[in-house]
N, C-alpha and C positions, 0 to 999 in steps of 0.2 A: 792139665794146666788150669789153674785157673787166675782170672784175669781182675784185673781194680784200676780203677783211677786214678792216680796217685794226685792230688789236689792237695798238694804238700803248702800250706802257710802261702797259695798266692794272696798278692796284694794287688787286687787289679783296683785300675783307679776307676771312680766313677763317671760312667757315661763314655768310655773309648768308645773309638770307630773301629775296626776290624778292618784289615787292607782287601780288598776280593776287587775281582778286575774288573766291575764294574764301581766299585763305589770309589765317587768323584767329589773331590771336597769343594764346598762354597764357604762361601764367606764367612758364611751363619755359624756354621763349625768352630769357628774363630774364638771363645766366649771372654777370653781373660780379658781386661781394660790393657789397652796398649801402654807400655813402658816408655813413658817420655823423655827416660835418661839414654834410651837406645838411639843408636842410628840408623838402625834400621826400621823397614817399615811393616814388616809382618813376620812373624816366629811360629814356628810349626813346630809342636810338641809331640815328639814320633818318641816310640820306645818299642819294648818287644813282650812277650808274654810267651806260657810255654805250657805246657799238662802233658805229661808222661804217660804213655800206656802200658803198665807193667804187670807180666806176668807173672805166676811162682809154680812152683814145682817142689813138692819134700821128695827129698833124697836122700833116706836115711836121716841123720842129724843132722841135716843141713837144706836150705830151704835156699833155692837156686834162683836168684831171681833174675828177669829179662826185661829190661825197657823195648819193650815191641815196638812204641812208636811214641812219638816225641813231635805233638802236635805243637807246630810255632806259629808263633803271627803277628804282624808286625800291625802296629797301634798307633793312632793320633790320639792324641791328648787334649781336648776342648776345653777342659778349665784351665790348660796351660799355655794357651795358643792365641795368641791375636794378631789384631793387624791394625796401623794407624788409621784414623778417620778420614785420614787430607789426600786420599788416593786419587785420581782421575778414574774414572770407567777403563780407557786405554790400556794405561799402565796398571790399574787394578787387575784386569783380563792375564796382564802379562805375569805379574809378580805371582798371582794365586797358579796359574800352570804350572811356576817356577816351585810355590811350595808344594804341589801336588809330587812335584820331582821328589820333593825330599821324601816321602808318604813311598812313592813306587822305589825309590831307592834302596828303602827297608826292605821294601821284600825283595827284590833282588838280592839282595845279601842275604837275608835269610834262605834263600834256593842256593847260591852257594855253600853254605856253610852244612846246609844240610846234606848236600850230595857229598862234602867232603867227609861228613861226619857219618856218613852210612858206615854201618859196621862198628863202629867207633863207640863207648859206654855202654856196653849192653847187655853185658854179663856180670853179675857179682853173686859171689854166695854170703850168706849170715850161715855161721853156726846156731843148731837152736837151741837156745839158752831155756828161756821162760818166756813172757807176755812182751819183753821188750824188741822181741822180733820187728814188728812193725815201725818201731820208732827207729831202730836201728837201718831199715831199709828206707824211710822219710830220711835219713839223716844222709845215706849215699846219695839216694835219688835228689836231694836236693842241692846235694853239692856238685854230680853231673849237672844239673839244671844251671846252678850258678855259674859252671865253665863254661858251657855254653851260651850261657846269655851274656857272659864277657867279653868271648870270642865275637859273637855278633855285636854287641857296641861298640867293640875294638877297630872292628872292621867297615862297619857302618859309619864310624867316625873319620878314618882315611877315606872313604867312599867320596861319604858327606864334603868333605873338605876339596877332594880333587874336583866334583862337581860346581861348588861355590867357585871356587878358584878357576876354571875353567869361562865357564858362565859369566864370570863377577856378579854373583845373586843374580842372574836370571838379565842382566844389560847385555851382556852380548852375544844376539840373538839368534848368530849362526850357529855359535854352538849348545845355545838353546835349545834349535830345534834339532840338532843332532840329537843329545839327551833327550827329548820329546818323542821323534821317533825308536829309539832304543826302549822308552818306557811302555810306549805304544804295540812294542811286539811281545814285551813282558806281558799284557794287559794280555795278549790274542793268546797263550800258553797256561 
């Protein structure tokens, strides 16, 4: 077997943050000028990112390929993220825990989708043609790549929503800190 990275056409934006269960966003994270048609007071620019681990094998005319691993990772976005100037310390304290919520949310969903997805895209063959081998496996692997990362927006976005909705943005603080400790034992795993 041997093995590649398949670094198909990402478009990572510049300067993400990487979610790991120690990194904790501040304010400073924040960098876009606040939207002062919004009503809201702070936007978290969360998205997802992905790199395949795929092996090959020839088999005869035919070149067996296997996505080994499918390294995801859920992303803040600083140039897309702000938060209004006119916050109190207090409620500033409050709101930014609240967007860290949306930040641990991602990868929560990302650990699900991935346990679902165990087994799941891992095999394809290409006949071997000529030189277009390669492009021809970029063009699978990226279109598993794309189901996936739809299926996590997908789901990130119901996530997202029942969280806000539940919360009301991070107001109501009983079930705040519910979500808080729920993110809290995601952080210890």
């Amino acid at each position: 077997m041997k093995k590649l990275v398949c670094d198909t056409d990402v478009q990572r934006e510049p300067q993400v943050i990487i979610w790991n269960n120690t990194q904790i966003l501040k304010w400073s994270d924040f960098k876009k000028k606040s939207d002062p048609d919004s009503e809201a007071s702070a936007n978290a620019a969360i998205g997802f990112e992905s790199k395949p681990i795929i092996e090959y094998l020839k088999v005869g005319k035919q070149l067996k390929y296997k996505i080994k691993d499918l390294q995801l990772n859920a992303i803040f976005i600083p140039n897309l993220s702000w938060v209004t100037k006119n916050i109190n310390l207090k409620e500033g304290n409050l709101l930014l825990k609240h967007e860290q919520g949306h930040f641990d949310l991602a990868e929560e969903v990302i650990r699900k989708i991935k346990n679902k997805s165990t087994g799941i895209y891992k095999v394809f063959t290409i006949k071997e043609k000529n030189k277009n081998n390669m492009k021809e496996a970029t063009l699978q692997v990226n279109k598993i790549r794309d189901d996936i990362e739809s299926e996590l927006q997908n789901e990130f976005n119901i996530q997202e929503s029942k969280y806000d909705n539940k919360t009301n943005h991070g107001l109501i603080k009983i079930h705040q800190k519910k979500y808080n400790k729920r993110f809290k034992k995601l952080r210890l795993n």
